[in-house]
C-alpha positions in Angstrom: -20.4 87.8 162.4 -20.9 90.7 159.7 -16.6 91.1 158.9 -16.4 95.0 157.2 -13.9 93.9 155.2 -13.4 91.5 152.3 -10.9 89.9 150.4 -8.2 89.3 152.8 -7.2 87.4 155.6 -8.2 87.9 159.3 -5.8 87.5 162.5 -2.4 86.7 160.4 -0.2 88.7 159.0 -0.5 90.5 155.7 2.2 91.6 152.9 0.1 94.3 150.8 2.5 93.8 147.8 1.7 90.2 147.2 -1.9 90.5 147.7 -2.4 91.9 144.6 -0.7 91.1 140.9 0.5 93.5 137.8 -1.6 92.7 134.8 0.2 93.5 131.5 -1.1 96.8 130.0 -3.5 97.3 133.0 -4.7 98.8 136.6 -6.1 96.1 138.8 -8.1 96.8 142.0 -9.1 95.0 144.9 -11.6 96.6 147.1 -11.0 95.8 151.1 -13.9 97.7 152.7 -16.5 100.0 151.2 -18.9 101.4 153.6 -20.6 105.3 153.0 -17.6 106.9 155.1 -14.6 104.7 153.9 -12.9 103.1 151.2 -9.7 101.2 151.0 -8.6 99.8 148.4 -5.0 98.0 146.9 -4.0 99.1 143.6 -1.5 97.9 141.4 -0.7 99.8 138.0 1.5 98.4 135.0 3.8 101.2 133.9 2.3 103.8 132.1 -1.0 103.4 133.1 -2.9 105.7 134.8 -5.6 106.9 137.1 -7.7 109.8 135.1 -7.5 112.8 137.1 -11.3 113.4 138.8 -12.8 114.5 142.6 -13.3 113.0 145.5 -15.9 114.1 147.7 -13.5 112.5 150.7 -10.0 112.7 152.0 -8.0 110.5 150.0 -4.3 108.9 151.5 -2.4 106.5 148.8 0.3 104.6 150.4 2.9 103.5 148.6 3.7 100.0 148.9 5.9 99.2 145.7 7.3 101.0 142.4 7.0 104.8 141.8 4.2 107.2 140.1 3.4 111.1 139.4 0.4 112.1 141.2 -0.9 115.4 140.4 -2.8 117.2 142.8 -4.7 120.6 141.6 -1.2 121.9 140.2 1.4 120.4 141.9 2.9 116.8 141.0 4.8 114.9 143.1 6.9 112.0 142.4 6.0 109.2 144.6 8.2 105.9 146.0 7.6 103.0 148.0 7.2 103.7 151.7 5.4 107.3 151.4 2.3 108.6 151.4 0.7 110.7 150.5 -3.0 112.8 151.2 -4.8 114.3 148.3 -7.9 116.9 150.3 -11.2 116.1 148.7 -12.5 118.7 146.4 -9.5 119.3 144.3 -8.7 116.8 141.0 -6.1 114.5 141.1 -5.1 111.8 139.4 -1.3 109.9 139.1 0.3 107.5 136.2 2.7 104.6 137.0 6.1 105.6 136.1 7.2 102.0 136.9 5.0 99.4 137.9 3.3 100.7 141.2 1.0 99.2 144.0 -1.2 101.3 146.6 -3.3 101.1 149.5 -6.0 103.9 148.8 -8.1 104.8 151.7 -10.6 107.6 151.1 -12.5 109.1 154.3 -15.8 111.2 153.7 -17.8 113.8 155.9 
């Protein structure tokens, strides 16, 4: 069987937050799927680091899962916590920084 997503486990249950580790000084990824119409992807961002604002062709939904960030969509910024979310529409920039350490689930969705 061809799974569609990687890096995690299948038919148990899952804690986001410790699937991925904060890395001194640095934004670490971990992709779950990748296929042409969807992404998702855990984040986790050491404070002060940042996600350079840029465009998505896709829908893009960050879930908070720990710590807090600024994301900045088009002109508006938002302060974001664990347990929201969040959906940034595809054609206008965003981008966020880690105003504590911060984890997300990122799933984009494209046309």
């Amino acid at each position: 069987m061809n799974n569609l997503m990687k890096n995690i486990q299948f038919s148990e249950p899952l804690n986001l937050t410790e699937l991925i580790s904060y890395q001194e000084g640095q934004v670490v990824s971990m992709t779950i799927a990748q296929i042409p119409a969807v992404s998702i992807t855990l984040f986790s961002l050491d404070k002060g680091e940042g996600i350079s604002t840029h465009i998505t062709a896709g829908d893009a939904m960050v879930q908070v899962i720990d710590g807090e960030a600024e994301i900045t969509i088009g002109e508006h910024v938002l302060t974001v916590k664990a347990g929201e979310t969040v959906i940034m529409p595809s054609n206008i920039p965003h981008g966020l920084e880690a105003k504590q350490r911060f984890k997300m689930l990122l799933t984009v969705i494209k046309g």
